[in-house]
C-alpha positions in Angstrom: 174.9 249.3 -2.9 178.4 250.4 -3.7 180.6 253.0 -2.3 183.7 254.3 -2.9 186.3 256.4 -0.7 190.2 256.8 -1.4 192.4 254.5 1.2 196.1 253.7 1.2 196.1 255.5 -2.3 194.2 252.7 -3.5 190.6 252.7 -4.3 188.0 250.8 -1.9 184.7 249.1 -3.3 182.8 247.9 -0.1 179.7 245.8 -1.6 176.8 245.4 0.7 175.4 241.9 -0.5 172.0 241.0 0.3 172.5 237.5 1.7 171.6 236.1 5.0 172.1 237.9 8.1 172.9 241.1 6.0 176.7 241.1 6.5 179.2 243.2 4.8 181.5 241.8 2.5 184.6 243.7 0.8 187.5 244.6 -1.7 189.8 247.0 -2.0 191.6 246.7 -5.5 194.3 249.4 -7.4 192.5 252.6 -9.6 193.5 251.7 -13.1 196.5 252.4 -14.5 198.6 250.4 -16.9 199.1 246.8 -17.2 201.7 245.2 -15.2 205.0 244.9 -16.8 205.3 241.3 -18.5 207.5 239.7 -15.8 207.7 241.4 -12.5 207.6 239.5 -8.9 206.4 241.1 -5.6 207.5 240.1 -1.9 204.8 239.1 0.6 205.3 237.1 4.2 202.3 235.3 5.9 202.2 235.9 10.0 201.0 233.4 12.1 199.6 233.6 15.7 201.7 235.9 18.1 199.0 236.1 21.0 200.4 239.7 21.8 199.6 240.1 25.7 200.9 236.8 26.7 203.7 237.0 28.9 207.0 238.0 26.3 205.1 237.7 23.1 204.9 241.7 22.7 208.5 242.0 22.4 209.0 238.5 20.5 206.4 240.0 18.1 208.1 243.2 17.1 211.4 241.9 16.7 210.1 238.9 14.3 207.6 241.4 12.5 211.1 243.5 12.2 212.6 240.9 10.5 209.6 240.4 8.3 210.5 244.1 6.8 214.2 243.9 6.7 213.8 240.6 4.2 213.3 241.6 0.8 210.9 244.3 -0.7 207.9 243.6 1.7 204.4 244.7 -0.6 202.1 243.2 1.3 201.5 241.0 5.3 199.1 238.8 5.7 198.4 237.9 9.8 196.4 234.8 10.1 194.4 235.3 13.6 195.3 235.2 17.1 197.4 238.2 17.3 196.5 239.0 20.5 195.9 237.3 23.4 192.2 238.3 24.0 190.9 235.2 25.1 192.8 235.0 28.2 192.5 238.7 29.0 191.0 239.4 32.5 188.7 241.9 31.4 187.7 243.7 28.2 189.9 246.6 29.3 193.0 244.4 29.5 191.8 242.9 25.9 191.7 246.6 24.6 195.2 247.3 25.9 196.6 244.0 24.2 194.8 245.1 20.8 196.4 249.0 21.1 199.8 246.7 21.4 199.7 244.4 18.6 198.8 247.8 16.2 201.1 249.9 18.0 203.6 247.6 16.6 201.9 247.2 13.4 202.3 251.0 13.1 205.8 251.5 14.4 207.3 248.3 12.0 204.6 249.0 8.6 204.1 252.6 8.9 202.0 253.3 6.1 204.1 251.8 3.1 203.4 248.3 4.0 200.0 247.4 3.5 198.2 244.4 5.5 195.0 242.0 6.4 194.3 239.7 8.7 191.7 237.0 10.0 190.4 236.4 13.2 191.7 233.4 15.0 189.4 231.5 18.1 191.5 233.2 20.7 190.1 236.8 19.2 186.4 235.1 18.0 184.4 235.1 21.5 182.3 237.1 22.7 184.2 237.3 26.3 186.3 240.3 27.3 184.0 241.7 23.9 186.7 240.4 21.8 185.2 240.0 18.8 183.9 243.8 18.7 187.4 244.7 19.1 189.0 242.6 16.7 187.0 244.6 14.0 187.8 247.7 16.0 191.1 247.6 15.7 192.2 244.9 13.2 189.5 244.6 10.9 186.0 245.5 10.4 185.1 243.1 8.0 185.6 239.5 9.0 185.5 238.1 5.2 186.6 239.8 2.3 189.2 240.1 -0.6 191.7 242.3 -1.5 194.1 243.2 -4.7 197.8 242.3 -4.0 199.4 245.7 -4.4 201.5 245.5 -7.6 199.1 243.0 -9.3 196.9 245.6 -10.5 193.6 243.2 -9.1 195.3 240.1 -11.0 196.0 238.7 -7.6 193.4 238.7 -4.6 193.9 237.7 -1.0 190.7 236.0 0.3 190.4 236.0 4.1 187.9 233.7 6.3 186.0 233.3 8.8 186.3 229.9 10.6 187.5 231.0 13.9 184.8 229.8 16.4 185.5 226.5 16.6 186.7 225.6 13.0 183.1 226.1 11.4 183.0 228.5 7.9 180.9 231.2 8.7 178.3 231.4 5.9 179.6 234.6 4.7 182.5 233.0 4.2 181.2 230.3 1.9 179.2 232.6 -0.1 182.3 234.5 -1.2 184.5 231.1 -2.2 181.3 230.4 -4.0 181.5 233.7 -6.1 185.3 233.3 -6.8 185.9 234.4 -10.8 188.3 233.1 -13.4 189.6 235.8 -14.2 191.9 236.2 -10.8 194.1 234.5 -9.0 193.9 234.0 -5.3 195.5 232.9 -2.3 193.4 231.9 0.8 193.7 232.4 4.1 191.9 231.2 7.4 192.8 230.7 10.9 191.7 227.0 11.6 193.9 224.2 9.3 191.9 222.2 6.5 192.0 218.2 7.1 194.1 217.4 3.9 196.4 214.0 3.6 199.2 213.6 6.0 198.6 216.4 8.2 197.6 214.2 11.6 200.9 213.0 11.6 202.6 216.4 12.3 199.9 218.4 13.8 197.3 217.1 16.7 194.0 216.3 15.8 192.5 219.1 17.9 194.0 221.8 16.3 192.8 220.4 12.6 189.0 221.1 10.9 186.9 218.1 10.4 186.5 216.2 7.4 183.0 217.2 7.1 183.9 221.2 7.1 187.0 220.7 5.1 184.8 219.0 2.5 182.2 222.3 2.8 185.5 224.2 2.0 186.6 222.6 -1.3 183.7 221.8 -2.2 182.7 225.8 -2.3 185.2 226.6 -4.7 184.2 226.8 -8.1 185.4 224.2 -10.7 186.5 226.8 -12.6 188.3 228.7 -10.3 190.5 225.6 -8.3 193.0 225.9 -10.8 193.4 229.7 -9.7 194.3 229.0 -6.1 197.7 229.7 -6.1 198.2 229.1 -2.4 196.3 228.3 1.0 197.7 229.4 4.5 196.1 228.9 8.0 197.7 228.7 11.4 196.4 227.9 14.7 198.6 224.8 15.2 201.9 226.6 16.2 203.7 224.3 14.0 205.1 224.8 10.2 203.8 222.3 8.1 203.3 222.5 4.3 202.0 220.0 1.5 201.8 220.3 -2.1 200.8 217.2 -3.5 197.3 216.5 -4.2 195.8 218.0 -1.1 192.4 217.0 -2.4 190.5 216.4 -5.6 190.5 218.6 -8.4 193.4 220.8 -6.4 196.3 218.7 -7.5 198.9 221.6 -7.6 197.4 223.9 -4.9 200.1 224.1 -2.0 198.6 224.0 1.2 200.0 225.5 4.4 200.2 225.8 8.3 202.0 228.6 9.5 204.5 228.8 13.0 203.8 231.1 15.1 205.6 234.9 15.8 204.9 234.7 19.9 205.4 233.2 23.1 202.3 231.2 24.0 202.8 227.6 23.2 205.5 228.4 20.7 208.9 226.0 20.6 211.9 228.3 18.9 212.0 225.7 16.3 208.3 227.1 15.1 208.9 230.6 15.2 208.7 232.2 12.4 206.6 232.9 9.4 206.5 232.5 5.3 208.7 234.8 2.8 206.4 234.8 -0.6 207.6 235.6 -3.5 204.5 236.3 -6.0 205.8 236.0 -9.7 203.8 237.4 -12.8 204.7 236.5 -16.0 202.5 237.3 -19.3 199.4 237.6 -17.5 200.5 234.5 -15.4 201.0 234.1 -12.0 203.2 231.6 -10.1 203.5 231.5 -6.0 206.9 230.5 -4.2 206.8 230.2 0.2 210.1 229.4 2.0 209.8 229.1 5.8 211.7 231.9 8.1 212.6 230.3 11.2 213.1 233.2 13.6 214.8 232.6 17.1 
């Protein structure tokens, strides 16, 4: 079943797939219009957690997310999970209020000219303080899905997961890598960070997935799709860390990232912040560029 509707200008396909458990997937992509010029780039930033409703991270929030907008020609934000504090909420009613927070800054810093998705991250994925609920609520209904990259015209998708009880894939999740196409380009993003070379040594290993789901991960991906990632950013950790260089095999040039964070809970100045993207398309091609913000 498809339907359609008119949001943000754009026009929304929401595809009920009959799989298990009967969850919704989705994609929003551009009506048609004419190709993309030949050579054009478009400015994006990846947010990491900013556990609005812990102690200052309301106010740290906005003024980072302020930044975010004054940086370039911001298209498109990607938030990564955790963006509010849920988890330690002392009732549901004190989760609501730190939800109606984080989106009242969301709509005060956006408005409606910045379009923007996010996961959920473990400290919004529980069923306490009826967290979860909320999280589709207010910041998005549909835990997995894909969208077109404004300016992109659909050439560009950003895929967002579901692996934010406990680092585990949820199966909806795995069923969309598994029906990736050739004929985009993605970048992928998920709260919990993948288990690729070198990455013990600069984050701990309980913030990191296990080998065994990180091999689920790649090993989803279609061969002939890997060479289409053009990025992969997840969070959780607090701590920037990026890698380039054979994260695993048959994804020898995918970058591979681990966002700061935009908050106050367990955040050191020197990992606050978030990633200024530069998306270039060039004859049909596209090429991804991230640069760390470090935001005091």
């Amino acid at each position: 079943m498809i339907e359609y509707q008119e949001r943000y200008k754009e026009r929304v396909i929401k595809i009920v797939k009959k799989i298990k458990g009967n969850k919704d997937n989705y994609c929003f992509n551009p009506p048609t219009q004419p190709g993309i010029p030949s050579a054009t780039t478009i400015n994006l930033a990846v947010v990491g957690d900013s556990h609005v409703g812990f102690q200052n991270s309301q106010n740290m929030f906005n003024t980072l997310l302020q930044r975010v907008v004054s940086n370039g020609n911001k298209r498109y934000i990607i938030f990564g999970g955790d963006d509010v504090h849920a988890l330690g909420a002392s009732s549901s009613q004190e989760a609501e209020r730190y939800y109606q927070q984080f989106t009242h800054i969301l709509n005060s810093v956006l408005g409606s000219n910045i379009f923007h998705r996010t996961a959920i991250g473990n400290w919004e994925d529980t069923d306490r303080n009826n967290s979860r609920a909320l999280f589709q609520q207010y910041l998005n209904p549909f835990l997995t899905g894909y969208v077109g990259i404004p300016g992109t015209q659909g050439l560009v998708r950003h895929v967002w997961l579901d692996n934010g009880r406990g680092g585990i894939f949820s199966q909806d999740s795995l069923d969309l890598l598994r029906n990736l196409d050739p004929n985009h380009y993605y970048i992928i993003d998920f709260h919990w960070p993948l288990r690729v070379p070198g990455i013990t040594n600069a984050i701990l290993e309980d913030h990191i997935m296990s080998q065994a789901e990180t091999e689920i991960f790649f090993n989803a991906i279609p061969a002939n799709v890997r060479n289409r990632i053009l990025a992969i950013f997840t969070h959780h950790a607090h701590k920037f860390y990026s890698n380039s260089n054979n994260i695993h095999p048959g994804f020898p040039n995918t970058p591979f990232f681990v966002t700061g964070c935009s908050g106050d809970y367990a955040c050191s100045s020197a990992s606050r912040g978030y990633y200024d993207v530069d998306l270039t398309i060039q004859n049909n091609m596209a090429t991804l560029q991230a640069t760390p913000i470090r935001v005091q």
